[in-house]
C-alpha positions in Angstrom: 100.3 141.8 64.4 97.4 143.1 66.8 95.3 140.0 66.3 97.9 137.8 66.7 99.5 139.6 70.1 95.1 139.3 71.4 94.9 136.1 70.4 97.9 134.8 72.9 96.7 137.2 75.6 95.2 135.2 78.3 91.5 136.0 79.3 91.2 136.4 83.2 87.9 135.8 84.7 86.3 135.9 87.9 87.2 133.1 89.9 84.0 130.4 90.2 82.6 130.5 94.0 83.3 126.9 94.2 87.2 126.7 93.2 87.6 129.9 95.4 90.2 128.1 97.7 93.4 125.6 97.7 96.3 124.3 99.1 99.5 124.1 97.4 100.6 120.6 96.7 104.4 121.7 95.4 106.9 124.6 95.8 106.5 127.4 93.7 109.9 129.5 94.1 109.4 132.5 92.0 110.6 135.5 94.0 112.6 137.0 91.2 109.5 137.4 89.5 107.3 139.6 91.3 104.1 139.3 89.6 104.0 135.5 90.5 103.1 134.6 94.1 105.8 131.7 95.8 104.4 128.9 97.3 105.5 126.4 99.8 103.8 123.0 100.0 100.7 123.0 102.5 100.1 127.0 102.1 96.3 128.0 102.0 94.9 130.3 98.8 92.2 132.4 98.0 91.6 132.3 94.4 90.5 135.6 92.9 90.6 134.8 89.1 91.7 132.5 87.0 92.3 131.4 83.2 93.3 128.7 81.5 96.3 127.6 83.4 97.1 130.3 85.6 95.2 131.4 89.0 95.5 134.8 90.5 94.7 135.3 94.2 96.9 135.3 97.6 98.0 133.4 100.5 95.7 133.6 103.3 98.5 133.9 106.2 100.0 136.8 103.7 97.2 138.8 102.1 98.8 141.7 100.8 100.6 139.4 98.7 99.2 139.0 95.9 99.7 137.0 92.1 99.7 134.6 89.4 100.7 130.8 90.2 100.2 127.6 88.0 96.7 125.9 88.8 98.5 122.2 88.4 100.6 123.3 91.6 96.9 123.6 93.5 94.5 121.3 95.0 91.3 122.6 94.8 89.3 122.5 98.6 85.7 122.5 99.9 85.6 125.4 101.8 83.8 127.1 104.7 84.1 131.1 106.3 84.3 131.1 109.7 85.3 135.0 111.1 86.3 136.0 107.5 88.6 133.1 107.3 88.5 130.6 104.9 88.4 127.2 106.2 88.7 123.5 104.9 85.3 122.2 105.1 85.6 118.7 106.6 83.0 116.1 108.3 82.4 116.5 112.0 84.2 114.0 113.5 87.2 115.4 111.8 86.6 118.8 112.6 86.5 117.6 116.5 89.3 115.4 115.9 91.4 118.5 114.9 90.6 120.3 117.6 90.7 117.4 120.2 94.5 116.9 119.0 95.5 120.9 119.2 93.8 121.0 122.8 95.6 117.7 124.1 98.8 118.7 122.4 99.0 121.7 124.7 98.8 120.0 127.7 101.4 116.8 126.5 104.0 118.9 126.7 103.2 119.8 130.1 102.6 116.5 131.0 106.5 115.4 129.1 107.7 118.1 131.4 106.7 117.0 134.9 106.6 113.0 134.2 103.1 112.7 134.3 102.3 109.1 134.2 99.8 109.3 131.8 101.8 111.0 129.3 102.8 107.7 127.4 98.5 106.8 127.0 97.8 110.4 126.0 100.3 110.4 123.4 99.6 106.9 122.2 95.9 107.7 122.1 97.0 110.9 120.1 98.5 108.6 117.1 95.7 106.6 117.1 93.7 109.2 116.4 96.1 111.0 113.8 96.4 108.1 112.0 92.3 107.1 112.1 91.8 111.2 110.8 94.5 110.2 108.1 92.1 107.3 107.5 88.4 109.7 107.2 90.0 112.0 105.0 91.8 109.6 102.7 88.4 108.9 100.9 89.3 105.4 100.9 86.6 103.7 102.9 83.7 102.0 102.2 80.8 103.1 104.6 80.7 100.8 107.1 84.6 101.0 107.3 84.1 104.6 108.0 81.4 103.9 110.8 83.7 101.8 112.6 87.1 104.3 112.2 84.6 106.8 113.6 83.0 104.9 116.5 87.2 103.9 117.2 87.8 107.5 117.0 85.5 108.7 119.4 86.2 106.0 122.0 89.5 107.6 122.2 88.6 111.2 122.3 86.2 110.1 125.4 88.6 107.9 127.6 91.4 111.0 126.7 89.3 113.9 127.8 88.3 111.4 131.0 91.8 110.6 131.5 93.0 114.3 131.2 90.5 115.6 133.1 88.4 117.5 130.8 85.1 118.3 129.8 82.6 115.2 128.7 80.6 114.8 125.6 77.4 113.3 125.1 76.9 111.1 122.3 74.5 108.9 120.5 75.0 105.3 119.4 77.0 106.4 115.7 79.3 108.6 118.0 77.5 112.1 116.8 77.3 114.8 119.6 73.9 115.3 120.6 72.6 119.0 121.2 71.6 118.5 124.9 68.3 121.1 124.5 66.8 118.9 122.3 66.7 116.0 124.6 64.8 115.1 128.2 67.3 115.0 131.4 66.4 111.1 132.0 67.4 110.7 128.2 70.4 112.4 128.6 71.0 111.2 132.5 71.2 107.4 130.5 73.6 108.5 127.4 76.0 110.2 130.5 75.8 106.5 132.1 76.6 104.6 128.8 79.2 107.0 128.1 80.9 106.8 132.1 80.2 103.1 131.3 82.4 102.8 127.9 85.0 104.7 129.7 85.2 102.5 132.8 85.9 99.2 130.3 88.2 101.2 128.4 90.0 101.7 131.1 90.5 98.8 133.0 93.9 97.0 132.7 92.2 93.6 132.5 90.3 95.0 129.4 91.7 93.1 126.0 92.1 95.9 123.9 91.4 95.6 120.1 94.5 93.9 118.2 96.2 95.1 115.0 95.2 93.0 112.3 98.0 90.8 111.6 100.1 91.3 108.1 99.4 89.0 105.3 102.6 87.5 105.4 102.2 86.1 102.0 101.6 89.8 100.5 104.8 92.0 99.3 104.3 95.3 97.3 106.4 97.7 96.0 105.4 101.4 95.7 107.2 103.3 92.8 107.6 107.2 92.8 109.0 108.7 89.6 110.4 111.7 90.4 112.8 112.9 87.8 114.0 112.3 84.5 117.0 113.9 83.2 118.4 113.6 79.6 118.9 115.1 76.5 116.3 114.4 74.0 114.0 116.6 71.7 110.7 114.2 71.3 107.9 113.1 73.4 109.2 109.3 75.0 107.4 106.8 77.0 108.8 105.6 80.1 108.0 102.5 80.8 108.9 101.0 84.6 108.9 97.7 85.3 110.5 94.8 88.0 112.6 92.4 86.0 114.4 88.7 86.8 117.8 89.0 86.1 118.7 85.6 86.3 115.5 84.5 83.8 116.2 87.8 82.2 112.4 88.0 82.0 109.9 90.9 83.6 107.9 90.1 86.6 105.6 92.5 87.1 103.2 94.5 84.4 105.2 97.8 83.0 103.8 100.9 84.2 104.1 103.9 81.7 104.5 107.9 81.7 104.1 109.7 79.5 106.9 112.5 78.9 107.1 115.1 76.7 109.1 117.0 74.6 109.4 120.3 76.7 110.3 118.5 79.6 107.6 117.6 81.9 105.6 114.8 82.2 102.4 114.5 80.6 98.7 113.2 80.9 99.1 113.2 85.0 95.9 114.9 85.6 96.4 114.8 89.8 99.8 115.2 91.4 100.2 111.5 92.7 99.4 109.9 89.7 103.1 109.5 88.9 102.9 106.8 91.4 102.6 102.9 90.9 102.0 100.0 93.5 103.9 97.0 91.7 101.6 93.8 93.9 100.6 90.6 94.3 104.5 89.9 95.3 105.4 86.2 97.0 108.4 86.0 99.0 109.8 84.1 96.7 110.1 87.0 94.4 111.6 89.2 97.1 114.0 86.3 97.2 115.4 86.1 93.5 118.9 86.5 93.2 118.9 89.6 91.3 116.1 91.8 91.0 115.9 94.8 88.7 113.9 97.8 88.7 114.1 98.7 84.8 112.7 101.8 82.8 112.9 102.1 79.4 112.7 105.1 77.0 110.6 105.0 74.2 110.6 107.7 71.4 107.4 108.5 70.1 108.2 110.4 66.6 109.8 110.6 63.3 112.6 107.9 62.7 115.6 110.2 62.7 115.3 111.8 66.1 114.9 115.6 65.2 117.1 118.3 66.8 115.2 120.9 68.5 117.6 121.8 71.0 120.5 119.8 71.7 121.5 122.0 74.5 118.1 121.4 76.9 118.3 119.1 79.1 115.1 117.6 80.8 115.0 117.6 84.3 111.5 116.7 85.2 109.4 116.6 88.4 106.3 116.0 89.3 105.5 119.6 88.8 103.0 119.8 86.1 101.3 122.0 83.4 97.9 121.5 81.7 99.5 123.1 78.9 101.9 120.0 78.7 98.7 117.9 77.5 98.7 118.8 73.7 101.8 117.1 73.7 101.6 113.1 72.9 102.9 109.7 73.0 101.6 108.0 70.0 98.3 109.7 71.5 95.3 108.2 72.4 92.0 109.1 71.5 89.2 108.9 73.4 88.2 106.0 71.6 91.2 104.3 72.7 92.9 104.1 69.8 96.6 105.2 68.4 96.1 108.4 66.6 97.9 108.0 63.1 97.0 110.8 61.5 100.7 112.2 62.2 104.1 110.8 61.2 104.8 109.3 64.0 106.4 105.7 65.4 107.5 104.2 68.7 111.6 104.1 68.1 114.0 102.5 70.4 115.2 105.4 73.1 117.3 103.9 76.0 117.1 102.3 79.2 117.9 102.7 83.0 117.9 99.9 85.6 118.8 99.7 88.9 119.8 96.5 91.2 117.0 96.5 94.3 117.9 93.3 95.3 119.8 94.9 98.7 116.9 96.6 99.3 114.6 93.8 99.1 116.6 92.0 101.8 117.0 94.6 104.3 114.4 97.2 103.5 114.6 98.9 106.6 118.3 100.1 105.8 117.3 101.5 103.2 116.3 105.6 102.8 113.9 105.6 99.8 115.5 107.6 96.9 117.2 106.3 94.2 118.9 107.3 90.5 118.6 104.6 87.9 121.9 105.1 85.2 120.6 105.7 81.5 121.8 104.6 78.6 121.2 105.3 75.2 120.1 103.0 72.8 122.4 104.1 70.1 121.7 101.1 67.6 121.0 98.8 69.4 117.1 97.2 70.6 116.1 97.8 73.6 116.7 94.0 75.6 120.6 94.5 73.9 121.2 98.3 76.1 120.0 96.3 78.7 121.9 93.5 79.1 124.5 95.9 78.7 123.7 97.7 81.8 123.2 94.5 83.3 126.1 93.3 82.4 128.5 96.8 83.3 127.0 98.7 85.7 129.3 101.6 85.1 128.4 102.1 81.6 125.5 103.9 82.0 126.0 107.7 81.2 126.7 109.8 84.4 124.3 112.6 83.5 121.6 110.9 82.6 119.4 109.4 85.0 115.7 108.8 86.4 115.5 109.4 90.0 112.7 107.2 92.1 111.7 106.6 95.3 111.0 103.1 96.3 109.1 101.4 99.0 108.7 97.8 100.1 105.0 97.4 101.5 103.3 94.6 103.3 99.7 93.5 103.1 97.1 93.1 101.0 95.8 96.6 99.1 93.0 96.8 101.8 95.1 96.8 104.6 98.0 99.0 102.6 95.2 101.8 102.0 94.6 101.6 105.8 97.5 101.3 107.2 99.6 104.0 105.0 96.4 106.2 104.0 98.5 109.4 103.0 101.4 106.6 100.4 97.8 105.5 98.5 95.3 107.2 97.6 92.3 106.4 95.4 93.9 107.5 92.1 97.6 105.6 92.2 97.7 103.2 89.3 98.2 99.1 90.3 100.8 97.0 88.5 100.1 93.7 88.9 102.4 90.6 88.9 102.5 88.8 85.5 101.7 85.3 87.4 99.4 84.6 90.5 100.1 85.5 94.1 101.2 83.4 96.8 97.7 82.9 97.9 94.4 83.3 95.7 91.6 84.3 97.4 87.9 83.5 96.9 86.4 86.6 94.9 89.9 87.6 93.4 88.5 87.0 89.6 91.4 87.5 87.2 91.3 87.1 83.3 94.6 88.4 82.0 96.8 87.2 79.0 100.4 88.9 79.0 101.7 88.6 75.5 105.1 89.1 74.4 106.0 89.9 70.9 109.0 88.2 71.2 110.7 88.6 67.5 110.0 88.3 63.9 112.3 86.7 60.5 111.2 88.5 57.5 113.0 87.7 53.9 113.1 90.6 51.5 111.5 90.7 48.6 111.8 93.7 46.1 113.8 96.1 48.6 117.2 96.4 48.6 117.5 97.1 52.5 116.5 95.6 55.2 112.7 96.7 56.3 111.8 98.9 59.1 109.1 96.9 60.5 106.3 97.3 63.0 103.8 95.3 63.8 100.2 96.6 64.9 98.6 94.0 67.1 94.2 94.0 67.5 91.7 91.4 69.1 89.5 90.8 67.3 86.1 88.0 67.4 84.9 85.3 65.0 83.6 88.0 62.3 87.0 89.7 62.0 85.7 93.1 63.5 88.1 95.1 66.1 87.1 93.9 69.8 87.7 97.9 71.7 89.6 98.8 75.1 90.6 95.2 75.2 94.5 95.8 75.7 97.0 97.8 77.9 100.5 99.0 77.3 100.6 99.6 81.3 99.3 100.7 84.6 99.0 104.6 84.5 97.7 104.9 80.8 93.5 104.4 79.8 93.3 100.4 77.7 93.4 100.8 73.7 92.0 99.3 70.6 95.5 98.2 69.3 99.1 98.0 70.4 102.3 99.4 67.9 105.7 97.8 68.5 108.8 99.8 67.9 110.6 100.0 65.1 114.3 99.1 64.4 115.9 100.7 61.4 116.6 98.3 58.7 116.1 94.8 60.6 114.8 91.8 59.1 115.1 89.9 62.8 114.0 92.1 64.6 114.0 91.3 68.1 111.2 93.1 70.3 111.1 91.9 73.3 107.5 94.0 74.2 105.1 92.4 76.5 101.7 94.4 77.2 98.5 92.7 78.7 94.8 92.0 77.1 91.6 91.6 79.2 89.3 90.1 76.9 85.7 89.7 79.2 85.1 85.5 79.9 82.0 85.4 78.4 83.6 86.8 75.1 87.3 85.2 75.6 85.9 82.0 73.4 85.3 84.0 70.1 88.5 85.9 69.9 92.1 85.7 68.3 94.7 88.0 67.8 95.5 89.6 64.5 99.0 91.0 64.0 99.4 93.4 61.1 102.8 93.7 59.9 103.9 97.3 58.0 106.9 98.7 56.4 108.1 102.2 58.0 109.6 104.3 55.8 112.1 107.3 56.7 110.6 109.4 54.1 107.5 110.8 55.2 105.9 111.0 52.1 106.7 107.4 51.5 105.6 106.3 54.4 102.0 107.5 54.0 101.9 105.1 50.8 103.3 102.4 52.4 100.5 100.0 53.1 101.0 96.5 55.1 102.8 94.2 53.6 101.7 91.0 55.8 99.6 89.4 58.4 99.8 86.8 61.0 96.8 85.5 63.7 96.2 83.0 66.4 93.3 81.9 68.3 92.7 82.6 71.9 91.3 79.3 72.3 92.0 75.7 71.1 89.1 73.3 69.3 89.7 70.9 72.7 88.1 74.3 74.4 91.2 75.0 76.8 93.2 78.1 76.2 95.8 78.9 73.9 98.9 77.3 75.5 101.5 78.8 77.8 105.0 79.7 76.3 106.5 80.6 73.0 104.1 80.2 69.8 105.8 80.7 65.9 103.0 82.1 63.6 103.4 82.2 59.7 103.5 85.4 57.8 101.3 85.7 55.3 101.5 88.1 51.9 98.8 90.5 51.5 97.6 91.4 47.6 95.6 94.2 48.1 94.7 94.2 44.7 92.8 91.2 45.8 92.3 90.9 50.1 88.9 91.8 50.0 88.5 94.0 53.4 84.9 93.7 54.0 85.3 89.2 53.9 87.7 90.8 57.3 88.1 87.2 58.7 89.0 85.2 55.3 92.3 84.6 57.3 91.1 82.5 59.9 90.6 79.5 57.4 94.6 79.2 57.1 97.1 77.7 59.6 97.8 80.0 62.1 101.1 78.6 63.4 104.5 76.9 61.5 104.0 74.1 63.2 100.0 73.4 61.8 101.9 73.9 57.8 103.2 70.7 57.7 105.6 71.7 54.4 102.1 73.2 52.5 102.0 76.7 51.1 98.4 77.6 51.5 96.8 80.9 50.1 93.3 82.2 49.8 91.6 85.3 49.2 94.6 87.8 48.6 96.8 86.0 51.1 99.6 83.9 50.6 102.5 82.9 52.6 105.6 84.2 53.1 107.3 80.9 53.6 110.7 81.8 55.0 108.9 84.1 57.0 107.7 83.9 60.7 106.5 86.1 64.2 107.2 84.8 67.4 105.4 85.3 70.1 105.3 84.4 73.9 101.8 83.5 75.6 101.6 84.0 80.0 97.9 83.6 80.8 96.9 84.7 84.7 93.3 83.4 84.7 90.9 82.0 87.3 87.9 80.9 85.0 89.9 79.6 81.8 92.2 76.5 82.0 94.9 75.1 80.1 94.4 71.6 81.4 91.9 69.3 79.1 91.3 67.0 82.3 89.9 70.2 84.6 88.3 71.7 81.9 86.1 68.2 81.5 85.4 68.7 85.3 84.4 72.0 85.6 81.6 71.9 82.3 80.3 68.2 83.8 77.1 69.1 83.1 77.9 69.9 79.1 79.3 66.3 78.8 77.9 64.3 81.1 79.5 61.4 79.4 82.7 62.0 80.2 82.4 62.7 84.1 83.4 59.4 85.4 86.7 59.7 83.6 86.7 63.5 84.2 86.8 62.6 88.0 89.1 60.0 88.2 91.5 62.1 85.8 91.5 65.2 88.6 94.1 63.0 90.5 96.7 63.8 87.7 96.1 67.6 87.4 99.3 69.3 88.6 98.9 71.0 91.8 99.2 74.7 90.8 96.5 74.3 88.4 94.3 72.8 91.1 94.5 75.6 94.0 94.4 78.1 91.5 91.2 77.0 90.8 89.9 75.6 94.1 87.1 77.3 94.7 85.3 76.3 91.3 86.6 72.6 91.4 84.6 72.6 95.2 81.3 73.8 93.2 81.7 71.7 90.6 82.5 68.5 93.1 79.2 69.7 95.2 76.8 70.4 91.9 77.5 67.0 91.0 76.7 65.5 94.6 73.8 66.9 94.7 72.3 66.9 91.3 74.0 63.5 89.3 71.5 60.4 88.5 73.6 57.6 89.6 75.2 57.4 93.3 76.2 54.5 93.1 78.4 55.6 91.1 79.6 59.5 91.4 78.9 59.6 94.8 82.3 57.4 95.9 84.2 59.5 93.4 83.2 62.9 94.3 83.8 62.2 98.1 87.6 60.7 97.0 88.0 64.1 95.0 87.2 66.1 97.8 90.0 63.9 100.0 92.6 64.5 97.2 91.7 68.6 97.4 92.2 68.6 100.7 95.5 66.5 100.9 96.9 68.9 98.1 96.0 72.3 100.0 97.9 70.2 103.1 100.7 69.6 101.3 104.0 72.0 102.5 104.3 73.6 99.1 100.5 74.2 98.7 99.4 74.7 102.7 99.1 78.7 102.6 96.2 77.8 100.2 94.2 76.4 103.9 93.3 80.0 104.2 91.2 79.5 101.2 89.8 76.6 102.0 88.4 77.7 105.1 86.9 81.0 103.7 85.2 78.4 101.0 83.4 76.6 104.0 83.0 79.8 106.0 81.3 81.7 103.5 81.2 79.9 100.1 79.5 76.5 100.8 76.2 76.7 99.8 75.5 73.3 98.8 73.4 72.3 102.1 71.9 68.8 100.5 75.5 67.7 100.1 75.9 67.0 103.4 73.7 63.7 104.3 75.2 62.7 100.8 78.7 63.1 102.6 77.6 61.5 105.3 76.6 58.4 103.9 79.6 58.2 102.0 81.6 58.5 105.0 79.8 56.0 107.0 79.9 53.6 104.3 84.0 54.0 103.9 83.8 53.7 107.7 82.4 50.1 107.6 84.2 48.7 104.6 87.0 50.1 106.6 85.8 48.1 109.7 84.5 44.9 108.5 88.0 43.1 107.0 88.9 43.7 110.5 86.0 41.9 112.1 85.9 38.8 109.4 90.1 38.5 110.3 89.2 38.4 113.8 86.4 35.8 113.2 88.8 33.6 111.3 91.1 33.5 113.8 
């Protein structure tokens, strides 16, 4: 009894000089308990000791106060002593930027009293510089961002204190105060000059004033805060958040995933806003669909009969963490990546919550922020059935069962979103892309991305007398058969992983998944790999199910023998039997010398090796590639490898007239390198020359076109700071000159004649 009660006991040591003091990033209400110390958000601590999860110390602006309070609620701070008081330590410039804002505070509300008429400057200078401090402590800016905030930031503190009357700094070319002992009086006679100077231009009315970048009207984004979740359940779930069609009744965006637990708190958040997501990459059009859902399904991650802990606890979770709650898992991930299977444990079909935000979307200033998305259970039904239920009956949800979010429509690109709202993003919050390409793709926006949807599945029985309980285990895997790692995500907010689970309905033989997640297989290895899918009987009997091996398996090929990619839209693969008593696991890839799809049988049964195929069987799948390097068009693909097949180019060319719009701006700035390359380095210009320049016209009439003319942007960044091809031009030249005249000289000979 003694060991057990010591081993329990926490062991508090001596706080470490460098997590000695922090703010409180949450409430902490405890003042029934009066050996815990109650926090409100923003109050200081000094941190006397501390163990595992718990820190002891007291609030600087109440030090006889003293107790224990969660270390999750805490963000650790660099800290300085100034006078015995601990003190943020911050970079100069923000330091003075503090102060400069206390001192001119003061005197603003004098100046609001009387009418001054410089109140309206004063104050407008003051939220300049709030918001470019917001910007230095953010942590978001690259160097020379920060040199230029700071150079801004110091303009205004110096035509303020002129403007107000008060005492003058002297300062160096980065904006640093120089210490006026160190330097000569004609030295520091020019920097008071140069400074009087600055303030003069600044000043004057006439003087243009920086403008406000302007929005990238073609950007939308949607920031997601998950706030609450509250239901009765006894396992860990994933919640998985996403922006769904409802008139395709397909997702839009990529899903973005927490993880929750059993006890009721949200797990594997290691910082406070990580249970954030920015959904991007958002056209107008998308703000514009007739009925656009914010959707969050449950998953349960555990046995398949849900197990009764407590059917009375109800989970009502913020974003008010443990580290304990971290031992608790989804199907959890290892470091490696990978599910960890060791326990019995499967992804089962939970519930869902959705939530119309297509009023918001139109008129997002109307709207407030916070909003409760009805759940419903799942009951035994899949997952895309609850939620065309909801869909379908918005009332049907279950009134005390909910998640609670905040939304917010954003503008911009995620540059000038981390500027402009520095304290909504911060370094850490997750990014949920769209599952398609933005309005506009920009030079240098490199994506390689294949969305795939494991749509449903038809599998006969054999020697069970029920249905199966199937799951399907999906890997990549390259041209030897061997597990490609960290190549696939289940969503924004979670690390990638080595393989993706589906869930599992109970006795289904169609079942009907409906589960997209993304792979990001590198370029360079894109060529060699397929996808394997892995199908397995779960049983309900644990002991059963750990002598359950797979019955079946199913691939495809990432890319076609033409060399373009697999092709967009729904794919049926066969099933094939495994005998283990003869699939030899080391020949891995044996497989890949089988059809792959239904389609490639042709009425022919084909086995090899231990496989053998399940003919009434079959997995459906749905392929959505996002990529800017690999193409799905034969006719672009021939352009962009000219110099592989040389042969072909004259047709290549000619055929680039026929490739459909969308494929060429999404792929502009390769098709001008390629069109370039071959100006400059082909053998024949009598007869590439006329073509290339023709191809170059056709680019250009496409990015002019109304539907395509956003893409103009592009175009002129290409030439701005792409171009590199500088021998191209007297090529282009005499191209030109040589249209010019053929252009010309029916003219002349028709004006002879007559």
């Amino acid at each position: 009894m003694t060991s057990t009660i010591a081993a329990t006991t926490p062991v508090w040591k001596e706080a470490n000089s460098k997590h000695a003091f922090g703010i409180a990033k949450c409430n902490f209400d405890q003042e029934d308990k009066p050996h815990r110390l109650s926090l409100d958000v923003g109050d200081s601590v000094v941190i006397l000791k501390d163990t595992t999860h718990w820190y002891y110390g007291y609030k600087q602006r109440h030090k006889e106060q003293r107790g224990i309070f969660p270390k999750s609620y805490i963000h650790l701070c660099d800290y300085t002593i100034v006078n015995g008081e601990y003190c943020i330590k911050r970079t100069e410039i923000v330091e003075e930027i503090t102060k400069v804002l206390l001192e001119w505070g003061s005197i603003l509300k004098q100046y609001f009293l009387v009418t001054h008429c410089d109140f309206n400057s004063i104050r407008a200078k003051m939220f300049e510089l709030n918001n470019n401090r917001a910007l230095l402590i953010s942590g978001n800016l690259p160097v020379d961002e920060m040199r230029k905030v700071k150079l801004m930031a110091t303009s205004q503190i110096d035509t303020g204190n002129s403007l107000l009357g008060l005492d003058m700094v002297v300062r160096d070319e980065n904006g640093d105060i120089l210490d006026t002992n160190a330097i000569c009086t004609t030295e520091l006679y020019e920097h008071h000059m140069n400074a009087q100077d600055r303030i003069f231009k600044a000043n004057r009315p006439q003087t243009i004033q920086r403008s406000p970048r302007p929005l990238n009207k073609y950007s939308h984004n949607i920031l997601l805060h998950v706030n609450a979740f509250v239901c009765k359940f006894q396992e860990d779930s994933d919640l998985l958040f996403t922006l769904f069609d409802g008139e395709t009744h397909k997702p839009i965006s990529e899903n973005y995933v927490v993880k929750w637990s059993r006890t009721g708190i949200a797990r594997d958040i290691d910082q406070f806003d990580n249970n954030r997501v920015l959904f991007t990459d958002l056209s107008k059009a998308d703000l514009s669909i007739p009925k656009m859902y914010l959707v969050g399904y449950a998953v349960r991650v555990g046995a398949m009969e849900m197990k009764d802990h407590d059917s009375k606890r109800a989970s009502i979770t913020t974003a008010m963490l443990t580290p304990s709650s971290k031992k608790h898992s989804q199907l959890s991930i290892s470091s490696s990546g990978s599910f960890n299977s060791t326990e019995y444990i499967m992804r089962r079909p939970f519930g869902v919550a959705c939530k119309d935000l297509t009023p918001i979307l139109h008129k997002p200033e109307d709207f407030r922020g916070n909003l409760d998305l009805p759940f419903m259970l799942c009951e035994k039904d899949t997952l895309d059935g609850t939620l065309r239920k909801l869909i379908a009956n918005k009332d049907i949800g279950k009134i005390d069962s909910k998640m609670a979010v905040t939304i917010e429509v954003l503008q911009g690109d995620i540059k000038q979103i981390k500027e402009d709202f520095p304290r909504l993003l911060h370094t850490n919050v997750p990014l949920a892309r769209k599952m398609g390409f933005p309005e506009v793709i920009l030079p240098g926006d490199v994506r390689n991305d294949l969305y795939l949807t494991l749509c449903g599945g038809e599998f006969a029985r054999i020697a069970k007398t029920s249905e199966k309980n199937v799951e399907v285990t999906v890997y990549v895997c390259n041209e030897q058969g061997q597990v490609v790692p960290g190549v696939m995500s289940i969503g924004a907010g979670l690390p990638p992983i080595d393989e993706y689970k589906s869930v599992v309905y109970y006795h289904d033989d169609k079942p009907k998944w409906l589960e997209t997640f993304k792979i990001h297989v590198p370029i360079d290895e894109f060529k060699q790999c397929h996808l394997k899918f892995i199908f397995k009987h779960r049983s309900s009997n644990e002991q059963k199910d750990k002598s359950e091996k797979p019955f079946g398996l199913s691939y495809v090929k990432l890319m076609q023998d033409n060399g373009t990619t697999i092709l967009q839209g729904q794919h049926n693969l066969a099933v094939y039997k495994m005998d283990h008593k003869k699939y030899d696991k080391n020949n891995a890839n044996v497989y890949m010398e089988l059809p792959a799809t239904v389609g490639e049988l042709q009425g022919a049964k084909p086995s090899l090796g231990g496989l053998s195929l399940f003919p009434k069987d079959q997995l459906t799948i749905c392929v959505n590639l996002c990529s800017t390097k690999l193409t799905q068009s034969v006719s672009l693909l021939g352009l962009l490898n000219w110099s592989a097949h040389k042969e072909t180019l004259e047709e290549s060319l000619n055929a680039l007239s026929n490739v459909p719009g969308e494929e060429v701006v999404k792929f502009l700035q390769d098709i001008l390198d390629a069109l370039f390359n071959i100006l400059v380095e082909n053998d024949d210009p009598e007869r590439y020359d006329q073509l290339v320049f023709m191809s170059i016209i056709h680019l250009i009439e496409t990015v002019s076109d109304l539907k395509y003319q956003h893409f103009l942007t592009v175009l002129d960044v290409y030439i701005n700071e792409s171009f590199s091809a500088t021998l191209a031009y007297s090529k282009l030249i005499n191209v030109l000159q040589k249209n010019i005249r053929e252009a010309i000289e029916p003219k002349e000979k028709s004006a002879d004649g007559i």
